[in-house]
Backbone as a ProteinNet text record, in pm:
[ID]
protein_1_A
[PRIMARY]
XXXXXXXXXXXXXXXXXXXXXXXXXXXXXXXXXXXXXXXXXXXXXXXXXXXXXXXXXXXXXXXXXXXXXXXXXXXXXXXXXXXXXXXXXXXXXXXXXXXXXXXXXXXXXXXXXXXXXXXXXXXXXXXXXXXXXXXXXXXXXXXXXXXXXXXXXXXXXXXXXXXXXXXXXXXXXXXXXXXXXXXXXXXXXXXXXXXXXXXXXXXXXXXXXXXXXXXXXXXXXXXXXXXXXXXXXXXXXXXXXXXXXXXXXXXXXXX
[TERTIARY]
2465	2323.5	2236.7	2143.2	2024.9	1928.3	1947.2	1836.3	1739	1618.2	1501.2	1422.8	1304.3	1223	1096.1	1066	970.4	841.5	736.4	579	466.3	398.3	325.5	163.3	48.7	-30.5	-93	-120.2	-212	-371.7	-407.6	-531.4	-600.5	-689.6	-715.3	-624.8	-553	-443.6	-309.7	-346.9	-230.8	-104.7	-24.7	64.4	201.4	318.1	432	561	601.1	743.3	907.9	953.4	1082.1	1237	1362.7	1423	1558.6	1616.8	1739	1690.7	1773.3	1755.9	1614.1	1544.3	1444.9	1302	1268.7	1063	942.1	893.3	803	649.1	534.7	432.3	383.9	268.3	211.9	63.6	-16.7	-173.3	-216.2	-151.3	-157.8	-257.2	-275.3	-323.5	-440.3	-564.5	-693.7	-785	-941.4	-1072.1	-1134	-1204.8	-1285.9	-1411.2	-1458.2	-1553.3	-1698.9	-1640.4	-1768.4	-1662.6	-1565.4	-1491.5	-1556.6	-1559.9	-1667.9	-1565.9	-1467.4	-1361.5	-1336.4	-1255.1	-1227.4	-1171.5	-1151.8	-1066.5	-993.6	-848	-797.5	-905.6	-842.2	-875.2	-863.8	-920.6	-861.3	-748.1	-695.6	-587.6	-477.6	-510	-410.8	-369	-477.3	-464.4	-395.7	-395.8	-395.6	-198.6	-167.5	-61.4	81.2	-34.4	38.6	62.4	-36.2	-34.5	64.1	77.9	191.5	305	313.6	462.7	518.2	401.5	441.6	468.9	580.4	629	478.2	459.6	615.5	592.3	530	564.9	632.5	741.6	854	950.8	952.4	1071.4	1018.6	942.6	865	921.5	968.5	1085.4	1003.2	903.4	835.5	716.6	601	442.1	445.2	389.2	320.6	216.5	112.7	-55.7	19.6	-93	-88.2	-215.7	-328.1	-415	-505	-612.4	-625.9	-784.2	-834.3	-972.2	-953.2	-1078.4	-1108	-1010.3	-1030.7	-991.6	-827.7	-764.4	-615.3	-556.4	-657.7	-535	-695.3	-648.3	-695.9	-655.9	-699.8	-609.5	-629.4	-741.2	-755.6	-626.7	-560.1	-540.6	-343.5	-342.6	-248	-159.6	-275.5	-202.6	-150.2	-196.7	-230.5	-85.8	-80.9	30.3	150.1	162.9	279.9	311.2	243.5	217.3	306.2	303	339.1	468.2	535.5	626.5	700.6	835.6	931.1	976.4	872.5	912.2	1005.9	1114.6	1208.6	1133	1027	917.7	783.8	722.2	552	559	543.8	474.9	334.7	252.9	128.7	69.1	-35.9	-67.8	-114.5	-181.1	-203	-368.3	-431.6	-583.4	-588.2	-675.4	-736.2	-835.6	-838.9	-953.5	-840.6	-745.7	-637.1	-559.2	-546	-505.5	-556.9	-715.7	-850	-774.9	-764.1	-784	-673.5	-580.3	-433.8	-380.4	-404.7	-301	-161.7	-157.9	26.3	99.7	11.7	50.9	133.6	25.1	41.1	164.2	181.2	292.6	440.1	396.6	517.7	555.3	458.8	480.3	528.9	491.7	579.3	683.5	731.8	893.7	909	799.8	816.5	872.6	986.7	1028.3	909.8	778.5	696.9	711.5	709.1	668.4	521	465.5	327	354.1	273.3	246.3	154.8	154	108.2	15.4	-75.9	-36.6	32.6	96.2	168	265.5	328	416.9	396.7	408.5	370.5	452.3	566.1	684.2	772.1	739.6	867	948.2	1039.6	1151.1	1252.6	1266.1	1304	1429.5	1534.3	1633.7	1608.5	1572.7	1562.1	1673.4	1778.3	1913.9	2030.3	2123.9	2201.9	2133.5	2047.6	1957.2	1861.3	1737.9	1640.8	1565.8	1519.3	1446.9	1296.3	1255.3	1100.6	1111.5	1006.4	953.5	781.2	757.6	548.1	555.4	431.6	437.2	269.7	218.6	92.8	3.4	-47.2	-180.4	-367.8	-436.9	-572.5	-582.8	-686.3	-779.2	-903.6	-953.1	-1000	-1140.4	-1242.4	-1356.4	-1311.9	-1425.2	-1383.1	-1428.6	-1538.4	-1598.2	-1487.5	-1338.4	-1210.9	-1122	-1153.9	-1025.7	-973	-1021.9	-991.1	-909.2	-929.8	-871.7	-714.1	-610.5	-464.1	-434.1	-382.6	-374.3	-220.3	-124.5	22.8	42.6	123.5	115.8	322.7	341.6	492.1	543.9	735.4	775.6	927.7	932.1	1045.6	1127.8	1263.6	1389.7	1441.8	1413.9	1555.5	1596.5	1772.7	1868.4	1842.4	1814.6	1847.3	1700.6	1657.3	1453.3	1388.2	1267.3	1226.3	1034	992.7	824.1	796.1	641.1	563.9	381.4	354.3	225.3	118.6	24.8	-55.3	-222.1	-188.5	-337.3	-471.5	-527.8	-661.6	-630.8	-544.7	-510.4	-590.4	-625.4	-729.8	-661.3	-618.4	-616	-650.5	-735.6	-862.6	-725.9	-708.6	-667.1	-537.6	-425.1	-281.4	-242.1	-94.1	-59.2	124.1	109	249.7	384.9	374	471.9	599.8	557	678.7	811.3	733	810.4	938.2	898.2	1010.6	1008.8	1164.5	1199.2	1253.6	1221.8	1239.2	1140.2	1205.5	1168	1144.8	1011.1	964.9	999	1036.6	1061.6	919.4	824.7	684.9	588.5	475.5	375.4	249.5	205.5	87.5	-19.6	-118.7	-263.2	-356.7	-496.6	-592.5	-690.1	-805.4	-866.4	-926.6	-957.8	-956.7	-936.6	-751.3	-683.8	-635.2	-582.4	-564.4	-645.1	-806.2	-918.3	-872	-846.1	-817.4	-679.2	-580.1	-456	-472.9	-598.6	-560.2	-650.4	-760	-861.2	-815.8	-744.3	-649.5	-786.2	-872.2	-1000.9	-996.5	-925.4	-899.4	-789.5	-675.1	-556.5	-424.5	-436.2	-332.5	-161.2	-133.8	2.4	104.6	202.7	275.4	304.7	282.6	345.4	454.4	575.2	618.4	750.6	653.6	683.5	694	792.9	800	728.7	641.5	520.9	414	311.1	223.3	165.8	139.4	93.4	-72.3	-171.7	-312.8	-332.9	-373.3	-420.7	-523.8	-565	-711.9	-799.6	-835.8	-885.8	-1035.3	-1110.7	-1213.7	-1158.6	-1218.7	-1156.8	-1254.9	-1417.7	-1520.3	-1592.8	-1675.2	-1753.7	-1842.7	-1902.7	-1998.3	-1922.6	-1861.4	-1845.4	-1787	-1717.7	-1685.6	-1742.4	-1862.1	-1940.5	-1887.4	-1978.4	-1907.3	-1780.7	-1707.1	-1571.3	-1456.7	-1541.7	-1438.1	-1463.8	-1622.2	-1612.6	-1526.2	-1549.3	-1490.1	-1319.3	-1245.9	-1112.4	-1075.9	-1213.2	-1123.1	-1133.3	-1210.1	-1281.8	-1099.6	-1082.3	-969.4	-827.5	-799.4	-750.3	-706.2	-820.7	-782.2	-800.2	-789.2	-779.5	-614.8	-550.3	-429.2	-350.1	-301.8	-196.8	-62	-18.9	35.3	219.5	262.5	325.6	362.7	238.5	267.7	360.3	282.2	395.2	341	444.8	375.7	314.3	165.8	73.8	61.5	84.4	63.2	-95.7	-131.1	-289.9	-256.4	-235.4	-248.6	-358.9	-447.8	-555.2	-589.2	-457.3	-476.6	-410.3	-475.9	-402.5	-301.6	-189	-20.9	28.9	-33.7	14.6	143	278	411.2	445.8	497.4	576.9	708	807.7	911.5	949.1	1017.4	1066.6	1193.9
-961.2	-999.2	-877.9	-858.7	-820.6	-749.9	-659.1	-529.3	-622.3	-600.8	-598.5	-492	-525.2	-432.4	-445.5	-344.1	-326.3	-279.9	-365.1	-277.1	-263.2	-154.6	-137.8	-65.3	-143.8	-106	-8.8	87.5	214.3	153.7	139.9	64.9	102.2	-27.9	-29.1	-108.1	-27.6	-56	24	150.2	244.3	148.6	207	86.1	219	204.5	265.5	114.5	215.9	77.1	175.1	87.5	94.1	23.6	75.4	26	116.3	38.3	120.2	224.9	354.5	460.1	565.5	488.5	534.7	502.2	569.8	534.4	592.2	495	533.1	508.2	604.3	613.9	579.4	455.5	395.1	412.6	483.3	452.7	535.4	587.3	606.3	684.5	834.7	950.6	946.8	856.7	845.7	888.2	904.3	943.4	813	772.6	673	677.6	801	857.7	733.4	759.1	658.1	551.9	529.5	342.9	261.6	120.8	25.8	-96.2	-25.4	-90.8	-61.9	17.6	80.8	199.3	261.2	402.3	390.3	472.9	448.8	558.7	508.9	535	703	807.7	889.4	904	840	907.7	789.5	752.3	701.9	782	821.7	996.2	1027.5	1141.8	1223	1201.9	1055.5	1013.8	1028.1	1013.5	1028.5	1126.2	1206.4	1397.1	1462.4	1456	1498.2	1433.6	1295.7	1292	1191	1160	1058.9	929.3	841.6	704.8	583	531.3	513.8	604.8	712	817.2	912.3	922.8	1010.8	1031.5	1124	1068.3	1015.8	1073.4	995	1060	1004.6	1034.4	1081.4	922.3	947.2	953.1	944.9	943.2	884.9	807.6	718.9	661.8	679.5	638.7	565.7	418.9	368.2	428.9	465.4	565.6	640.6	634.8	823.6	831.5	675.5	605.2	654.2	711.7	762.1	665.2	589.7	455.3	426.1	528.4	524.6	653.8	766.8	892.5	996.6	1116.1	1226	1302.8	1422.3	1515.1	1573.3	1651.9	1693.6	1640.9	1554	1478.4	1504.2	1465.7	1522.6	1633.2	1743.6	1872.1	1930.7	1867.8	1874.8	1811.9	1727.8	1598.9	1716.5	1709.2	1796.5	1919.9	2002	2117.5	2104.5	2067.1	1975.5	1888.3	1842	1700.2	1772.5	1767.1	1765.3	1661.8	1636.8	1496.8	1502.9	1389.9	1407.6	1383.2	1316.2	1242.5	1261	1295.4	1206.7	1200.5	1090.4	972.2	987.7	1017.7	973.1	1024.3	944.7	920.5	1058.2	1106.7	1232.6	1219.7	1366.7	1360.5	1493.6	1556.5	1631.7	1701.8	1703.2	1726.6	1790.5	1695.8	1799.7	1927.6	1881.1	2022.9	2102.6	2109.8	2256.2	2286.5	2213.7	2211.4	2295.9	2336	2377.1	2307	2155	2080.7	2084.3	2035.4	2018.6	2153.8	2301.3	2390	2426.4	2372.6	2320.1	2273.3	2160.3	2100.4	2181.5	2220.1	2309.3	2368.7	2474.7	2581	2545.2	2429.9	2329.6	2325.9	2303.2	2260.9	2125.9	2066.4	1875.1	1847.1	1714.2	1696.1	1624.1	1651	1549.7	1438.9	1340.4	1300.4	1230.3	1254.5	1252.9	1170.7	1033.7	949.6	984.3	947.9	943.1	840.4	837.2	706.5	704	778.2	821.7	659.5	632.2	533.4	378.6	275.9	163.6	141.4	201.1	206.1	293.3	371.3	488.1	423.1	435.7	376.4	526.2	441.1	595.8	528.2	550.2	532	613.1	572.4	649.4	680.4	537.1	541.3	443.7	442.5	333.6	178	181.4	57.3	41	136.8	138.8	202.3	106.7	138.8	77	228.6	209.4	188.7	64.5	99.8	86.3	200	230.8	143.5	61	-26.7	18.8	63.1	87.6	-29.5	-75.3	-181.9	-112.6	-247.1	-225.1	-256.1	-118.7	-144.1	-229.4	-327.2	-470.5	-393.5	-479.2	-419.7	-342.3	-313.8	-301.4	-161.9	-146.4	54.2	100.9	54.7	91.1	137.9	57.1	31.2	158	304	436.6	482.5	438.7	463.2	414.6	572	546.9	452.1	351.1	208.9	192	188.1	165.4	44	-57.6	-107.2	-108.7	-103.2	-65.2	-191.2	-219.7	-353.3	-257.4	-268.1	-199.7	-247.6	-265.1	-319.4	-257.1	-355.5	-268.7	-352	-319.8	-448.3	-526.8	-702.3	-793.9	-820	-774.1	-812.9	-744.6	-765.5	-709.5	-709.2	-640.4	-629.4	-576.5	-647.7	-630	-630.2	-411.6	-395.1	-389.6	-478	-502.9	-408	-337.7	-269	-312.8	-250.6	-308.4	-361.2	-365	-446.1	-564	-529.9	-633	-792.1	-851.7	-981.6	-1070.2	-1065.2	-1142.9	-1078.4	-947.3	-934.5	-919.6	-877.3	-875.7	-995.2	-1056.6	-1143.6	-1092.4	-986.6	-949.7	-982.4	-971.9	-1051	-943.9	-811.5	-764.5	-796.5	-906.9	-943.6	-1048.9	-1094.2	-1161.4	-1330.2	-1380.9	-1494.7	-1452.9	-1315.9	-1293.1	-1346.9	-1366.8	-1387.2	-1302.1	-1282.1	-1191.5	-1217	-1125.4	-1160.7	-1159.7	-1089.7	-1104.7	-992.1	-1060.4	-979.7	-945.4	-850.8	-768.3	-798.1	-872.7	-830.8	-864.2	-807.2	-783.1	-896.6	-900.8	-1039.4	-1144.3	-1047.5	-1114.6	-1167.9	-1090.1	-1158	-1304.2	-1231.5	-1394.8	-1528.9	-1486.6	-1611.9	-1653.4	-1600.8	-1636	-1680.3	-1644.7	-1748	-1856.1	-1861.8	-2024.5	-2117.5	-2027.3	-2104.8	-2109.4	-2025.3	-2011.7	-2004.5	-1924.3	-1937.8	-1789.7	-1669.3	-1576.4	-1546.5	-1589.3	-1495.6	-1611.5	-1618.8	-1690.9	-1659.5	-1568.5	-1480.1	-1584	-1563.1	-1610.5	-1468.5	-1536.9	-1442	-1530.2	-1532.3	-1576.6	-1498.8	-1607.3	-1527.4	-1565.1	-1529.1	-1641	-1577.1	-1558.5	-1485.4	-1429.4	-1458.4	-1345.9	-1275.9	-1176.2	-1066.3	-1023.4	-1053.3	-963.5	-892.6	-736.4	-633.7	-604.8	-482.7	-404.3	-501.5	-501.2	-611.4	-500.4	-555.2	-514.9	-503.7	-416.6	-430.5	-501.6	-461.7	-490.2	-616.2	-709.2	-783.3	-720.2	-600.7	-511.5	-465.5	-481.1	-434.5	-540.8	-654.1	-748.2	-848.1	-906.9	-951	-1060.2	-1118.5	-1186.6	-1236.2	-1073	-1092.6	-1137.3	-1124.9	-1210.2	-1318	-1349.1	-1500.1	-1554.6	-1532.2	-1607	-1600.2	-1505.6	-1469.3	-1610.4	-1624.2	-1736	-1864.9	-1882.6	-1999.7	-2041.2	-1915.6	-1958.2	-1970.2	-1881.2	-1919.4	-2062.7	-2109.5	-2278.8	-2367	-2328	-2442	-2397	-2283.1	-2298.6	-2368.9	-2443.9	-2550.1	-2533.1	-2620.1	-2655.4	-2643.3	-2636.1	-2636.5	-2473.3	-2446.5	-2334.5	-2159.2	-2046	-1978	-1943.7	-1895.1	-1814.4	-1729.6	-1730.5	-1605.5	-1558.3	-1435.6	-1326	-1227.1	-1222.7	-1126.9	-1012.7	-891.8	-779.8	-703.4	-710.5	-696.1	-609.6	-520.6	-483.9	-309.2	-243.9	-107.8	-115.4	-29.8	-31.2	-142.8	-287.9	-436.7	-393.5	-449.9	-439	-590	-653	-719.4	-693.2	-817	-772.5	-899	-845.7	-927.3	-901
722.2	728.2	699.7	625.1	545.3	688.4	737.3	796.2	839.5	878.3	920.5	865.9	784.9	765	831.8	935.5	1018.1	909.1	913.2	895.3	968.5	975.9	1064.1	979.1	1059	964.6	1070.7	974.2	1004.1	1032.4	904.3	897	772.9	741.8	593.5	503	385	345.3	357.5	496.6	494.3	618.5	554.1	606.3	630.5	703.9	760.5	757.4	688	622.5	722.7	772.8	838.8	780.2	744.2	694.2	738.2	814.6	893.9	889.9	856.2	924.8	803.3	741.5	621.1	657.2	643.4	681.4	578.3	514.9	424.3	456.5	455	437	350.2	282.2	142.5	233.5	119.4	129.7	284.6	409.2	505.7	571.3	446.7	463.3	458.6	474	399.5	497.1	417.6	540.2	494.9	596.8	631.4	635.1	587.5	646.1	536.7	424.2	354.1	322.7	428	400.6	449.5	314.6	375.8	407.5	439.3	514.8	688	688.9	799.9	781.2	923.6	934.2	1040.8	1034.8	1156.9	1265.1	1397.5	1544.8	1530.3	1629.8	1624.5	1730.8	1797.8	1844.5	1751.5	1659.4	1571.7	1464.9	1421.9	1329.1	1413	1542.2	1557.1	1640.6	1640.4	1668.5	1526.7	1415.2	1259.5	1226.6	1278.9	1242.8	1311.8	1469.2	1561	1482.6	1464.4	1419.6	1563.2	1664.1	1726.8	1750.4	1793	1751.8	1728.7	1612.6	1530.1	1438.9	1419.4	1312.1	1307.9	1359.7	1409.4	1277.5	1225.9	1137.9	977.9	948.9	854.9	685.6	648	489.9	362.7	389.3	199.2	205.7	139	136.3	10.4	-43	-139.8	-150.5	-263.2	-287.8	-412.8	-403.2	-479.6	-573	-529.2	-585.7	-528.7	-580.9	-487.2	-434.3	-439.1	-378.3	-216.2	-183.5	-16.6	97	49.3	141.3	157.8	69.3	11.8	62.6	24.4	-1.7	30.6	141.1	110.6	166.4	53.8	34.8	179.6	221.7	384.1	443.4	464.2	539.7	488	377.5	311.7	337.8	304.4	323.3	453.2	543.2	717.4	738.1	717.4	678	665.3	539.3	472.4	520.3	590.6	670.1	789.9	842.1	965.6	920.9	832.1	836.3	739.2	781	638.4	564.5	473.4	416	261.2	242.2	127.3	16.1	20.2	-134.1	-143.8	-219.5	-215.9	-386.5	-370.9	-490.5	-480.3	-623.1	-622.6	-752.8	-806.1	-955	-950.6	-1076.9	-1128.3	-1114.9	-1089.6	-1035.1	-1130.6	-1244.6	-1275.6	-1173.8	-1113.9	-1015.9	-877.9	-858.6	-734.2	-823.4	-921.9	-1027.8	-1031.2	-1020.4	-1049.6	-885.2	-795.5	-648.2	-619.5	-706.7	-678.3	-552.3	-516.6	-447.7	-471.3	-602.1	-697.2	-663.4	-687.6	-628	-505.7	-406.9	-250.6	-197.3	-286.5	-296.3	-295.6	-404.2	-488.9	-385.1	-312.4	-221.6	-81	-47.8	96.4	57.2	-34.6	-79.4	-39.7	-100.4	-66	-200.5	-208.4	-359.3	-418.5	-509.2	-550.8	-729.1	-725.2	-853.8	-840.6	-996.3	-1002.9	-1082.5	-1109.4	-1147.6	-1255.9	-1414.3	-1533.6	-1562.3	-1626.2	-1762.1	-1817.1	-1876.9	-2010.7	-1951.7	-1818.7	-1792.3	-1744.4	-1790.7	-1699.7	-1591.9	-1592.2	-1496.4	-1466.7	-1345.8	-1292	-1193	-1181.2	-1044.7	-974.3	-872.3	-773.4	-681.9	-674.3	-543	-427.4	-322.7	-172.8	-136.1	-145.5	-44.8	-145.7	-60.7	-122.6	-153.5	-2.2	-9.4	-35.8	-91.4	-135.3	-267.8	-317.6	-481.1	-471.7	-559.8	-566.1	-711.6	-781.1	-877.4	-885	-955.3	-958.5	-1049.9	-1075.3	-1170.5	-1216.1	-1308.6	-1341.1	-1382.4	-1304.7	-1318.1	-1358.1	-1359.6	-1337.1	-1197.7	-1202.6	-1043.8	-1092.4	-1017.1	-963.3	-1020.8	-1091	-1081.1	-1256.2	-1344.3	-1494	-1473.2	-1389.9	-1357.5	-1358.9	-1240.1	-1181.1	-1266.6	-1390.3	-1497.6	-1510.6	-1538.8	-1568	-1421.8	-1366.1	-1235.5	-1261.8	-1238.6	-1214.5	-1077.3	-1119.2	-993.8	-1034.8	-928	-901.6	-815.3	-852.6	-727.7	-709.7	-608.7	-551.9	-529.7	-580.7	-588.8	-507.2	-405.2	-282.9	-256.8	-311.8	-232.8	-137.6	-36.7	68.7	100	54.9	1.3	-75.1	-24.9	-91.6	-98.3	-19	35	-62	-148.5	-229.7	-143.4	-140.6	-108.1	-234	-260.4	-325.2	-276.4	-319.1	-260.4	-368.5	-346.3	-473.2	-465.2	-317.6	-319.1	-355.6	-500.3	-493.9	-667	-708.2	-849.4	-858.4	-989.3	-1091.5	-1114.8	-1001.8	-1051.7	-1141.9	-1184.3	-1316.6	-1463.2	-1469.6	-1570.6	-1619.5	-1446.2	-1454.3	-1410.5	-1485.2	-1424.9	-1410.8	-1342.9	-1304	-1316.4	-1411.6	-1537.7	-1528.9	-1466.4	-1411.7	-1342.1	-1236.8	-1103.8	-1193.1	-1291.4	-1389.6	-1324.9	-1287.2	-1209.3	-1089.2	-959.9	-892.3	-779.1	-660.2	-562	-462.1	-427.9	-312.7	-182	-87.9	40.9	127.5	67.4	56.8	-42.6	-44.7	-115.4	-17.4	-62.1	51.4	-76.8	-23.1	-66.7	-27.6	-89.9	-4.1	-25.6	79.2	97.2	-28.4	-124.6	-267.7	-315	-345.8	-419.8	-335.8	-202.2	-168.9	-145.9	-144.5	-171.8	-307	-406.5	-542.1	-568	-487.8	-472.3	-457.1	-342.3	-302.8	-403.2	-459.6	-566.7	-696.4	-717.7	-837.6	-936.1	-932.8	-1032.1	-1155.2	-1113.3	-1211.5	-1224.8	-1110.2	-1111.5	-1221.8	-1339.6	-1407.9	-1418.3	-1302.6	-1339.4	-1176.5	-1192.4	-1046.5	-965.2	-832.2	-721.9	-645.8	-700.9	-627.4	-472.4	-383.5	-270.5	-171.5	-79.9	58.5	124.3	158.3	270.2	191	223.6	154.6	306.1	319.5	413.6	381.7	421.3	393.2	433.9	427.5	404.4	381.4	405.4	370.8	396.4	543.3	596.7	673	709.6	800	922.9	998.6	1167.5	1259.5	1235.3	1276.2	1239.4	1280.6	1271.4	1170.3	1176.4	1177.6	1036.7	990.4	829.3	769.7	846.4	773.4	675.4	731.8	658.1	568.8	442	367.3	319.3	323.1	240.7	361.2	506.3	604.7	636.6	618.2	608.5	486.9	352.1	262.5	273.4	320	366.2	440.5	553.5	687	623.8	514.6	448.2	393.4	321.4	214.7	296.8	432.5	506.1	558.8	596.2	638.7	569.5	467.2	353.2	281.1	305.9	252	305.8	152.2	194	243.4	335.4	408.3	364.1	185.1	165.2	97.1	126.8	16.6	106.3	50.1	135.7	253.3	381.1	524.4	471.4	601	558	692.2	633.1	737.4	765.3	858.1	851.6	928	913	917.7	967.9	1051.6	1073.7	1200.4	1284.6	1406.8	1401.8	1445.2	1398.4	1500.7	1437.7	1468.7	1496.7	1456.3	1469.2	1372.8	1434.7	1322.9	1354.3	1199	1183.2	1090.8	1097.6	1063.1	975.4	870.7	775.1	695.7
[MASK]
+++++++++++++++++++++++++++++++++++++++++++++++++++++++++++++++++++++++++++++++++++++++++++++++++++++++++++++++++++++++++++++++++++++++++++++++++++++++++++++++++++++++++++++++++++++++++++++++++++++++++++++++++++++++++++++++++++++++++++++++++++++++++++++++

């Protein structure tokens, strides 16, 4: 029988993935400071930074891209300073290059790959049981489009996750995923109003769970996009896949 993969959300869209004895960081490292989302807590930082459960042990770091709300560097380097981690994944920034971050890097002795355009697809083995592949999309929004956007398709084992971040639905139809079956897909309140309306997204997700993400925490920033979320919520049908809401910092489920 097929592991358990534990996830646990940080908050926002930073999320902590568990998989027998392997633990990956996606999106985790971010400031909040102008998020018109959320930020984690500070003694939730300051629980990620020590390295205390469940961040004990922490293997990989991965940005799907490099938006405040995703990835910063502050936060990063503090990170890496502190953690001996085997990976960090993350798209390429002209701007962390002037910064001599990549440098930074170099000089921790973290193993890094940097994410291109030049690729629509890099793939990575963690373990015997785990494979990453970056899959290069559009970020949501046409301003975005220049924006390096990855979204991560994770086997561990037989279970495949798929993290769709802030990807341009309207224009991908993830034609990657092939005739495979997801053990679930993560996305954010958007895309899944537009799952269930089916009004831009023409591509399949197919998936036994979908999971939402990058959710508001507050009343007070939620606003519209959580009313229209609960709207599309109770109107999903009845046959279609389990949905999961993600919405509580260090809330873990398991799949």
């Amino acid at each position: 029988m097929d592991s358990l993969i534990q996830v646990t959300l940080v908050a926002n869209a930073g999320l902590l993935l568990r998989y027998q004895d392997t633990s990956i960081l996606l999106d985790a490292l971010f400031s909040g400071e102008s998020c018109s989302f959320c930020e984690a807590s500070p003694a939730t930082r300051e629980r990620l930074l020590r390295g205390d459960p469940p961040f004990d042990c922490v293997d990989y770091v991965l940005f799907t891209h490099l938006h405040e709300d995703h990835f910063s560097e502050a936060l990063t380097r503090e990170f890496l300073l502190s953690h001996r981690v085997k990976g960090l994944v993350l798209p390429y920034s002209e701007r962390l290059e002037q910064r001599g971050f990549f440098d930074f890097v170099q000089e921790s002795g973290t193993p890094c790959h940097v994410l291109t355009g030049d690729s629509c697809k890099a793939e990575f083995r963690l373990s015997d049981t785990i494979r990453i592949s970056a899959l290069r999309t559009l970020h949501l929004d046409e301003k975005y489009h220049g924006v390096l956007h990855f979204c991560y398709l994770i086997s561990c084992g037989e279970k495949k996750l798929l993290f769709t971040s802030d990807v341009d639905y309207t224009r991908e139809q993830l034609s990657f995923l092939g005739t495979d079956t997801l053990r679930a897909a993560f996305v954010n309140p958007l895309f899944f109003s537009d799952l269930q309306r089916r009004r831009f997204f023409h591509g399949r997700l197919p998936a036994e769970t979908i999971v939402v993400y990058h959710l508001p925490f507050s009343e007070k920033k939620a606003g519209p996009l959580q009313r229209m979320f609960s709207r599309s919520l109770q109107v999903w049908p009845e046959n279609g896949p389990t949905v999961i809401v993600l919405e509580g910092q260090l809330e873990t489920i398991e799949l």
